[in-house]
ZADRENPA-936321 format. One record per residue (C-alpha): residue number from 0; residue in one letter; x, y, z. Coordinates in Angstrom, 2 decimals. Example, Ala and Ser with C-alpha at 12.3 -4.5 7.8 and 13.67 -1.06 7.14 Angstrom:
# ZADRENPA-936321
rec num: 0, residuo: A, px: 12.30, py: -4.50, pz: 7.80
rec num: 1, residuo: S, px: 13.67, py: -1.06, pz: 7.14
This chain:
# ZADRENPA-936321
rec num: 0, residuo: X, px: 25.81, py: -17.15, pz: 4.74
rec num: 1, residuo: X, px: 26.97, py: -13.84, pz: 3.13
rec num: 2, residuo: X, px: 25.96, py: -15.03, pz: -0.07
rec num: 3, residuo: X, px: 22.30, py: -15.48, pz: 1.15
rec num: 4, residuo: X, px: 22.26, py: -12.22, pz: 2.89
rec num: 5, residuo: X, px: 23.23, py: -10.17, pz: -0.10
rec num: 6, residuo: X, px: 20.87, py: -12.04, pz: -2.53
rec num: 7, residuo: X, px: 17.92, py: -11.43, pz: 0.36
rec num: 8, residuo: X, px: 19.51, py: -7.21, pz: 0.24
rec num: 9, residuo: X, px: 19.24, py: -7.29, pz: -3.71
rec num: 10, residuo: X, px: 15.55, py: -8.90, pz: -3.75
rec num: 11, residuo: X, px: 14.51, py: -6.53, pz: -1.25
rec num: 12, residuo: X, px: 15.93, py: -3.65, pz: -3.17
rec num: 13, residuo: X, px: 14.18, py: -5.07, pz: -6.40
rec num: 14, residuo: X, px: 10.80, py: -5.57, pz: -5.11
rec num: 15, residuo: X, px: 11.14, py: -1.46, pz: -3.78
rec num: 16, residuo: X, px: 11.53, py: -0.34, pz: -7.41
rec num: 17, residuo: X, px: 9.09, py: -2.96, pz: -9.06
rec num: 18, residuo: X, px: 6.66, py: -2.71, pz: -6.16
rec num: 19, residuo: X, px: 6.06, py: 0.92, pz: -6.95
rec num: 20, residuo: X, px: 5.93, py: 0.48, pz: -10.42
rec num: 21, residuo: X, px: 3.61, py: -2.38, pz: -10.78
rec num: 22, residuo: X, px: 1.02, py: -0.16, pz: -8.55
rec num: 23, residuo: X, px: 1.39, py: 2.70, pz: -11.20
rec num: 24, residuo: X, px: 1.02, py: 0.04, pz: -13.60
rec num: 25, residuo: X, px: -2.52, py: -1.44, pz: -12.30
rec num: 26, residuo: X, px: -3.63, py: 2.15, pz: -11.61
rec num: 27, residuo: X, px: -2.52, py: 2.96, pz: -15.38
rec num: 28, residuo: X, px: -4.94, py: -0.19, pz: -16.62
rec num: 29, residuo: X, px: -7.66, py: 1.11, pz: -14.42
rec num: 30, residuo: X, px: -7.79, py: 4.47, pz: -15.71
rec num: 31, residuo: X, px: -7.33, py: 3.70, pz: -19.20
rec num: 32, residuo: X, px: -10.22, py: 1.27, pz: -18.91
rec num: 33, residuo: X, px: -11.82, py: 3.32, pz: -17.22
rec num: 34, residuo: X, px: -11.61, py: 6.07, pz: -20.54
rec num: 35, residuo: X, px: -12.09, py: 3.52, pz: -22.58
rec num: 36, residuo: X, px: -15.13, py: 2.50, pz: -21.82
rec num: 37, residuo: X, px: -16.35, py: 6.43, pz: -21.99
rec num: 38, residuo: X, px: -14.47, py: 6.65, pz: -25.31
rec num: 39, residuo: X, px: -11.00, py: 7.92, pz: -25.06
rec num: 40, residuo: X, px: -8.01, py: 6.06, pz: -26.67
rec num: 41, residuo: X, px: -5.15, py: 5.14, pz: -24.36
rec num: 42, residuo: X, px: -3.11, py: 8.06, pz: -25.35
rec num: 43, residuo: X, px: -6.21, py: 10.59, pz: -24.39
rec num: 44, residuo: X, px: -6.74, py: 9.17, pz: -20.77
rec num: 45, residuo: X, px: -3.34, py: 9.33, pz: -20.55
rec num: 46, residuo: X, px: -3.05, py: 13.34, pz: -21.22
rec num: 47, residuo: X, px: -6.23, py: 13.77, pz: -19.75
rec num: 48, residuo: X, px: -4.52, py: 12.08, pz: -16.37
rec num: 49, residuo: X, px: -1.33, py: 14.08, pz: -16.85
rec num: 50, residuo: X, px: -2.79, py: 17.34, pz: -17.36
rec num: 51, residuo: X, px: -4.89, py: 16.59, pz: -14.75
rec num: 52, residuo: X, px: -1.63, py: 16.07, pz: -12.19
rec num: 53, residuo: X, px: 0.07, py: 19.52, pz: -13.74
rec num: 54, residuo: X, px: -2.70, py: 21.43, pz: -13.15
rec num: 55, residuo: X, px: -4.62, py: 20.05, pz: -9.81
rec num: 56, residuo: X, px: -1.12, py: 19.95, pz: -8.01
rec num: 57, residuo: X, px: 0.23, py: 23.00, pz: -8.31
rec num: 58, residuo: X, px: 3.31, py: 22.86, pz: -9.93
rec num: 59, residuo: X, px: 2.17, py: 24.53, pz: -12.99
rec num: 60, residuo: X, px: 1.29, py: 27.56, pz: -10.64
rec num: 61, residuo: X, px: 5.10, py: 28.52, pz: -9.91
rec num: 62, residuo: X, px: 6.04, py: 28.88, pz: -13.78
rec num: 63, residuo: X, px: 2.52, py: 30.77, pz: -14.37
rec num: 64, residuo: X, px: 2.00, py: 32.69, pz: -10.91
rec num: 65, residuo: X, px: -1.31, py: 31.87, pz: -10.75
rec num: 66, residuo: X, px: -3.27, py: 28.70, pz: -9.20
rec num: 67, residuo: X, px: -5.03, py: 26.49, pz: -11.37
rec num: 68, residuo: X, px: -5.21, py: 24.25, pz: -8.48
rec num: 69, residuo: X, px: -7.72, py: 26.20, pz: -6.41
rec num: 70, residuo: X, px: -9.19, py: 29.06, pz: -8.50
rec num: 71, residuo: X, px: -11.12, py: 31.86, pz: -6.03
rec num: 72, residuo: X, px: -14.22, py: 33.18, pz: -7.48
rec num: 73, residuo: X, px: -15.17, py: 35.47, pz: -4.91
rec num: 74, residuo: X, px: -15.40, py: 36.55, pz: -0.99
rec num: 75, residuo: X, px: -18.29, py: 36.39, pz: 1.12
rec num: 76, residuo: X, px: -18.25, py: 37.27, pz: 4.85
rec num: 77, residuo: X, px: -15.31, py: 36.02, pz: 5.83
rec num: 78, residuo: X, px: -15.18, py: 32.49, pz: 3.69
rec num: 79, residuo: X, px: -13.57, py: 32.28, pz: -0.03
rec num: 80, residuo: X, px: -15.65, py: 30.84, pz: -2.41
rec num: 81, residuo: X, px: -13.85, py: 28.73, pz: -5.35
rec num: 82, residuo: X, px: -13.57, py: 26.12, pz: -7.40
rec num: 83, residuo: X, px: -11.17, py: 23.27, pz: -7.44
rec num: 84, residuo: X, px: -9.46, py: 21.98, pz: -10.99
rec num: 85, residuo: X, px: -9.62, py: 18.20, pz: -10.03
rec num: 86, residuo: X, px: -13.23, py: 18.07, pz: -8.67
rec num: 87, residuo: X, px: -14.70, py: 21.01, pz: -10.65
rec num: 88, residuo: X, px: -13.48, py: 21.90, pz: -13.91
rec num: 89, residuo: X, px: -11.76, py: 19.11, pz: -15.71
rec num: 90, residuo: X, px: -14.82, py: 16.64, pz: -14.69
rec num: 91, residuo: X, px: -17.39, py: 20.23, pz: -16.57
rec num: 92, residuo: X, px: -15.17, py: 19.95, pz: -19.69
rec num: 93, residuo: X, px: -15.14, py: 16.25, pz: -19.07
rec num: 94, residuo: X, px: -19.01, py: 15.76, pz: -19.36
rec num: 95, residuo: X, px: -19.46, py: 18.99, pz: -22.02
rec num: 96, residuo: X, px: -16.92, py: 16.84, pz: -24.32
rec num: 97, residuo: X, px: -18.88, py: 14.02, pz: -24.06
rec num: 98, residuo: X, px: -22.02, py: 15.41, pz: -24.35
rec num: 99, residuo: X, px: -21.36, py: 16.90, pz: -27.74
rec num: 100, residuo: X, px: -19.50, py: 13.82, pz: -28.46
């Protein structure tokens, strides 16, 4: 009976550390496909992905002091107009790089 109930403890603490890693896995084949099939190597998508995470979330902006994250171009009226790294400015390099490509 104890024996059972620390085998089902261990399994259960197993499948929380593969679980999380075999979803970072598939999403890791997906993107890499994904920049594949647009004509980056594995290691490219990769950085490209990484860089991405460093700049769009904002940890990068503490060492730096200032945010690559969400980048303010100007005011109008009471509204900030800006542009976003993750929706804006890597996917402009993104398509630039390919287009000269």
């Amino acid at each position: 009976m104890l024996a059972t109930s620390v085998l089902t403890q261990i399994g259960t603490y197993i499948l929380y550390i593969l679980l999380p890693l075999l979803i970072l896995y598939i999403g890791y084949l997906i993107v890499t496909k994904a920049f594949n099939d647009m004509g980056f190597s594995s290691l490219e998508a990769t950085i490209i992905v990484f860089v991405s995470f460093l700049l769009g979330s904002g940890i990068v902006d503490e060492f730096v002091g200032f945010s690559f994250s969400n980048i303010h171009l100007f005011v109008f009226g009471n509204w900030i107009v800006g542009i976003n790294t993750g929706g804006a400015i890597i996917p402009v390099i993104l398509s630039a790089y390919l287009s000269i490509k």
